[in-house]
N, C-alpha and C positions, 0 to 999 in steps of 0.2 A: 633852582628857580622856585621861589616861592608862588603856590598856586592855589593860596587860599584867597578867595573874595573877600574885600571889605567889608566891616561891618552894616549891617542894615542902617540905615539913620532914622533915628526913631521922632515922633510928633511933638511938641512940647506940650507939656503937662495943661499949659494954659491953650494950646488949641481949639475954636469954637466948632460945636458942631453941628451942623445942619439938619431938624428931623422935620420931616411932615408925616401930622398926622391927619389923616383923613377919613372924616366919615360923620355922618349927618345925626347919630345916636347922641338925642342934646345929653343926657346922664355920662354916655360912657367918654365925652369931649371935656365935659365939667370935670370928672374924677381926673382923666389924664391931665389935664391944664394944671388943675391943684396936686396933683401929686408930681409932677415934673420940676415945679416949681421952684423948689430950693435947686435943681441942677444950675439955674443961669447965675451968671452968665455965659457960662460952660458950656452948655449947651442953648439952643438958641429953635424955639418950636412955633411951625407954622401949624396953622389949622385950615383946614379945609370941609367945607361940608357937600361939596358932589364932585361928579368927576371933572366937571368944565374945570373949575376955581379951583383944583389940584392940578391940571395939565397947565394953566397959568403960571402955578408956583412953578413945576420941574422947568419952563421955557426958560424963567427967571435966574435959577438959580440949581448949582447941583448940590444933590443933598446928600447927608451922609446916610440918614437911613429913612426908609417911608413906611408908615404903619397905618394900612388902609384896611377899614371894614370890608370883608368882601361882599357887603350887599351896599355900595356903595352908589349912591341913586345918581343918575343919568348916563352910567355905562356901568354893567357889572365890575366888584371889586375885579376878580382874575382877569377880566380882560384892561383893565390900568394897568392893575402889575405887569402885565406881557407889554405894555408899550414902554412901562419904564426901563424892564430888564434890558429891552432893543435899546432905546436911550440912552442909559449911562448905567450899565453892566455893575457898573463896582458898587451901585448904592443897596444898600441891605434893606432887601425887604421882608417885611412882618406882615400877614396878614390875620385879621381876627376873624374869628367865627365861634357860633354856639356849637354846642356838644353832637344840637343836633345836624346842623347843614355840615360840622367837619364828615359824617359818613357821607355825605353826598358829595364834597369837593373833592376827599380822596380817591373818588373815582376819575377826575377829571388829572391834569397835568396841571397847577397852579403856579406860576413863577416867585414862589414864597421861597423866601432861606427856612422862614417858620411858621407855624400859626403857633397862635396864641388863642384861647378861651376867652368867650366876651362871659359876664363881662369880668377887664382885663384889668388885672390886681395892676394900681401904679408900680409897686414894691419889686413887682416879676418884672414887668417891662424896663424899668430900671436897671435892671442886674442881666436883662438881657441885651439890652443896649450898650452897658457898660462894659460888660464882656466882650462885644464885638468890637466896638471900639479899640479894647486893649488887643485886640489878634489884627485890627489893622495898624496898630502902633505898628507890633512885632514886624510887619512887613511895609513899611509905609515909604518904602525910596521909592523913585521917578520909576527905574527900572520896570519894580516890581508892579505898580499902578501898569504901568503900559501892559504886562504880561495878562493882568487882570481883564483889562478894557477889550481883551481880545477874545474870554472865557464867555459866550453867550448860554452856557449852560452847565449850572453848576446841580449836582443833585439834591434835592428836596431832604431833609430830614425825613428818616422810615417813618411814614402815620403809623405802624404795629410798633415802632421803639417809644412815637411818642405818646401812645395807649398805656405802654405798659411804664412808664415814666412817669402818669399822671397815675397809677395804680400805686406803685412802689414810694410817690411821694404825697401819697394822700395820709389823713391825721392816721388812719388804719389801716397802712399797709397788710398786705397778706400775699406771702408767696407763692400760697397755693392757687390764690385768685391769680396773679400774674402767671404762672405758670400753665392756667386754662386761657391766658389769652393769648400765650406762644402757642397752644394745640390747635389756635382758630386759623390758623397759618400754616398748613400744611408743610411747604420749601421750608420753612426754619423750624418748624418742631424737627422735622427728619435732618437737616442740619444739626441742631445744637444736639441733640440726644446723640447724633454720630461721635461730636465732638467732646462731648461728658463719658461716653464711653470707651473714647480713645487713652494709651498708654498714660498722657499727661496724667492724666489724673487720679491714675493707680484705685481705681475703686475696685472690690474685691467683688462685687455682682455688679451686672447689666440691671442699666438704669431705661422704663422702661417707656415711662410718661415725664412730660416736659414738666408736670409739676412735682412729680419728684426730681426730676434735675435742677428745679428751681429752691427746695429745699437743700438737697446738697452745695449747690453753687453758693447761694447767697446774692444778694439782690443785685451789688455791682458788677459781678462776674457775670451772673445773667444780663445786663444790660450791655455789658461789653462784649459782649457773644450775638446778642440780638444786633448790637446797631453795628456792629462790624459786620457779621453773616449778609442781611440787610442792604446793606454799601455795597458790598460788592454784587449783589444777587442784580443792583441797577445795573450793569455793565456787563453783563453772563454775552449778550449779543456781539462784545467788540470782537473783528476778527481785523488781527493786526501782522504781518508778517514776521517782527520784530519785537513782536510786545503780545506777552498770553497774560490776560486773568487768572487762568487757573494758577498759573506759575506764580504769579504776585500772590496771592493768597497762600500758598505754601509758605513762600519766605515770609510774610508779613505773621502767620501763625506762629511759624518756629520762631522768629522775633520777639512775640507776645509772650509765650510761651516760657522764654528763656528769660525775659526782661521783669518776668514775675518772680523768677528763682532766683534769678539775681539778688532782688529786695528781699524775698524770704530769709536768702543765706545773708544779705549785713544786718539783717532786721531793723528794718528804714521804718517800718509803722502799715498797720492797714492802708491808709491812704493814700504813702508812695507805691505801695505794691496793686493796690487797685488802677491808681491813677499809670502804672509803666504798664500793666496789660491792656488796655484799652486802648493806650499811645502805639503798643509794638504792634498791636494788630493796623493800626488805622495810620501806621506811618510814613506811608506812602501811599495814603490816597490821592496824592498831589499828583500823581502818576498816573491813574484812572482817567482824573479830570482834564490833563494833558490829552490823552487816549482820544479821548471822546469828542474834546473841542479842537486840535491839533492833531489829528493820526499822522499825516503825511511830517510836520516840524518833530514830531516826535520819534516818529521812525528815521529820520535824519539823523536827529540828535545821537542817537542808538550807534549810529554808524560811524560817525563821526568818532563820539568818544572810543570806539573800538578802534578806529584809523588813527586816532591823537594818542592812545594812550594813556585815556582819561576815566576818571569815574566820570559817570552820566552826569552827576549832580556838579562835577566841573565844567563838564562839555555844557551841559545849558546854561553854566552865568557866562558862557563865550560867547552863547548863542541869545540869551534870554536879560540877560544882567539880572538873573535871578534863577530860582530852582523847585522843582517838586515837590522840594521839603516846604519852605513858604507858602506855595500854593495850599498844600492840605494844612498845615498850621490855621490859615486865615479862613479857607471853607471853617473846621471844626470850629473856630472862635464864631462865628457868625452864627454856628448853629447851637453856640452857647457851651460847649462842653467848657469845664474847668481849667484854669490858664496853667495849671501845672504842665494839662494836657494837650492845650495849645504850645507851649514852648517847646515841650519834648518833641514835636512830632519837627514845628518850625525849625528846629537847631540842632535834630539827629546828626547832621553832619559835620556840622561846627558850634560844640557846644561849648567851645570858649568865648562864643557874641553872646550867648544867653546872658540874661541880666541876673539868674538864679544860679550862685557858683557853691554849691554844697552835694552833696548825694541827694540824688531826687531819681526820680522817673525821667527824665532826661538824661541821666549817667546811664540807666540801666539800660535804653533805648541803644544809647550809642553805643554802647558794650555789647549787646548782643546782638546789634547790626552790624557789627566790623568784626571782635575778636571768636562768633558764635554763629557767626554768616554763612551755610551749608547748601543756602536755598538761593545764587545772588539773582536777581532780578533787574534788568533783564541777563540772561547768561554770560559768558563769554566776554563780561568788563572786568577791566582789573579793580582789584577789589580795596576796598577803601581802608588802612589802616588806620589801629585807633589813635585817636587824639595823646599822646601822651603829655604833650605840655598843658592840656585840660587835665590828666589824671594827674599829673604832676604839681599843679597848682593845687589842687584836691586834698593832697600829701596820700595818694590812694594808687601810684605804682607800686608798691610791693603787696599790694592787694592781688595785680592782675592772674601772675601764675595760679593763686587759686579758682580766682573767675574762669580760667581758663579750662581746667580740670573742673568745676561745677557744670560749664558748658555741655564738653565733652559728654560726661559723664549722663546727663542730662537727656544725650540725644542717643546716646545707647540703648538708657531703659526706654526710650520710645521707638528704636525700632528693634 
C-alpha cells in the first residue's frame, strides 16, 4: 500500500497577490507605492492611512499580507494586527517600527510574523514578501490553508535573533559586537556557550564568553544557534503527555548536528552546510506550533500513528491532509529565512515533491532524520525510512553505507 501523500499543488507563477499597506507616514507610503511598483501586476497594493480605512479594506477582501505602521492613527498598529490575526490567521503580517519604539514593543506580545525598521528599504520589504510568498507556494493546497486557518498563534521571530541579524548584516559587521549582544540574554549566552562547549565541536579549551563563541562559530552558526535556542525557549511552558520539548530539542540538535557533517563529509559548499544546520535544528518546528495551537489533535495524532502503525507525519495527512513538516516550512518562510531552508525543513519527509532535486540541505536533513535518527520524537513511532527512490534519482545510493558509518561514528565521539 502506497502511503505516500500527493504532491502539494503549488500557485501559479502568475497568481495576484493581495498586500495592504497601512499607515499614515506620507514619506514612508510615497517610497513603498514607488518602490512596489514594478511588482504589478503581480502583485496588487492597497494603501491605507488609519485604522478605520484599513478594517474597510480586510471586510473587502483577504489579503495575502498586511504591513501596518505600528503607530497607526485611530487604533494602535498592535491592536489591528490582533484583529486581523483573529480574522484571517493565514495573512502575513509585518509590522514597522523605529529603532526606538522596537525596545518598547518587544515588551509587549505583537501579532507580527515581523517587524521591519522604518524607515523601510522598498528593496527588503520586497525580498521579504517575496520570500513568504514562495514558502506559501510550497504549502498552498486547500488541505494545508485549512490546517493554517486553525493556527491562531504562530511565534513572533526572536527581537534578540533579529538584533543580532541587524548587527551581523550591517555595512560593519563585528562578531565580537554580536556576541555582547547574546551576553545581554542571560537564557541564551548559558545556552549557546553549553552548546559551543559540548563534544560537537571538539574544541580543545572551554569557551567562556559568548563573544568568544561568536568568534569561533562564525556568524551563520551563531545565528542558527541563537534563533533555534530562541524558538524553542517560546514553548519551555508546554506540558503535553505525549509531546516533551526538551525531547524535540535533543532530536532536532542531533539532526542539526549530523545534517552539517553530512555536507562537510560530500563537501556541498559553506552555504549548503550552513543552510542543513539551521533546517535540522528547526525541522520540526511545525510540531511546537501544533503543540501550542492543537495539544489535544495533536496528542491524538501521537496515538493514533502508534495504533496505525504510522509515522506521525503519515498519521496527520489522515488526519490533517497535511503535516508538521509544512507547517514549520511556511512559519520559517514567513519569517524570511532562505528558501533552501524553507524547503528542507517543508520536505524532510518527502523530498522527492521538492522542486530542488540535487544534494542540498534537504538531502542532508532527510538523511540524518531517518538513516541518523537516535533521538525519535515523539518516541515509541516507527521510524521513518530513508527515501531511496529520492536517493536513487540522486545516483547517491551507494553513497549511503558511508553516511551511515559518518553517522554512527559521529554520535560516538559525542557521547
Amino acid at each position: 500500500m502506497d502511503r505516500t501523500p500527493p504532491a502539494a499543488e503549488t500557485l501559479s507563477s502568475t497568481a495576484r497577490r493581495h498586500i495592504l499597506f497601512a499607515s499614515a507616514d506620507a514619506p514612508e507610503v510615497a517610497q513603498a507605492r514607488s518602490g512596489l511598483e514594478d511588482m504589478r501586476p503581480k502583485w496588487e497594493v492597497e494603501f491605507a492611512s488609519d485604522a478605520a480605512s484599513a478594517r474597510v479594506a480586510v471586510g473587502q477582501k483577504l489579503f495575502d499580507a498586511a504591513v501596518v505602521d505600528l503607530l497607526l492613527p485611530g487604533s494602535d498598529g498592535p491592536s489591528f494586527l490582533k484583529e486581523l490575526m483573529e480574522q484571517t490567521p493565514e495573512t502575513l503580517r509585518i509590522g514597522l517600527t523605529t529603532a526606538l519604539e522596537r525596545r518598547a514593543v518587544e515588551q509587549v506580545s505583537v501579532a507580527a510574523h515581523q517587524l521591519l525598521s522604518k524607515p523601510c528599504d522598498p528593496n527588503v520589504l520586497k525580498a521579504v514578501l517575496a520570500r513568504a510568498f514562495a514558502a506559501q507556494d510550497f504549502v498552498s493546497h486547500d488541505d494545508f490553508r485549512k490546517l493554517v486557518a486553525g493556527i491562531t498563534s504562530l511565534p513572533m521571530l526572536p527581537p534578540a535573533y533579529m538584533e543580532l541579524m541587524q548587527e551581523l548584516e550591517s555595512e560593519e559587521p563585528s562578531l565580537e559586537r554580536a556576541g555582547q549582544l547574546v551576553a545581554k540574554d542571560m537564557g541564551l549566552s548559558a545556552k549557546i556557550l553549553q552548546l559551543v562547549n559540548s563534544a560537537f565541536f571538539g574544541l580543545g579549551r572551554p569557551i567562556s564568553h559568548p563573544s568568544e563563541a561568536a568568534m569561533f562559530l562564525g556568524s551563520e552558526t551563531l545565528k542558527a544557534l541563537a534563533l533555534s535556542v530562541q524558538v524553542f525557549s517560546q514553548f519551555n511552558q508546554l506540558k503535553l503527555v505525549e509531546f516533551s520539548v526538551e525531547n524535540l530539542w535533543k532530536h532536532s540538535w542531533t539532526t542539526g548536528v549530523l545534517a552539517r557533517r553530512l555536507c562537510e563529509f560530500e563537501e556541498a559548499g559553506r552555504a549548503a552546510t550552513d543552510e542543513a544546520f539551521i533546517s535540522g535544528l528547526l525541522h520540526d518546528v511545525g510540531k511546537l506550533v501544533l503543540a501550542a495551537n492543537h495539544p489535544t489533535q495533536l496528542e491524538e495524532a501521537i496515538r493514533q500513528a502508534r495504533q496505525n502503525n504510522l509515522a506521525l507525519w503519515e498519521q496527520e495527512y489522515r488526519m490533517y491532509g497535511a503535516s508538521h513538516a509544512e507547517l514549520g516550512g511556511y512559519l520559517l518562510g514567513i519569517w524570511g529565512l532562505p528558501s533552501g531552508v524553507v524547503e528542507a525543513v517543508a520536505f524532510h519527509h518527502r523530498p522527492g515533491q521538492a522542486r530542488r532535486q540535487t544534494f542540498c540541505a534537504l538531502t542532508a536533513v532527510h538523511a540524518a532524520n531517518t538513516v541518523g535518527n537516535v533521538h525519535p520524537s515523539p518516541p515509541n513511532l516507527p521510524h521513518q525510512l530513508v527515501d531511496m527512490n529520492y536517493l536513487r534519482s540522486l545516483g547517491l545510493v551507494e553513497r549511503l553505507p558511508g553516511w551511515k558509518q559518518l553517522f554512527t561514528d559521529s554520535l560516538e565521539k559525542r557521547n
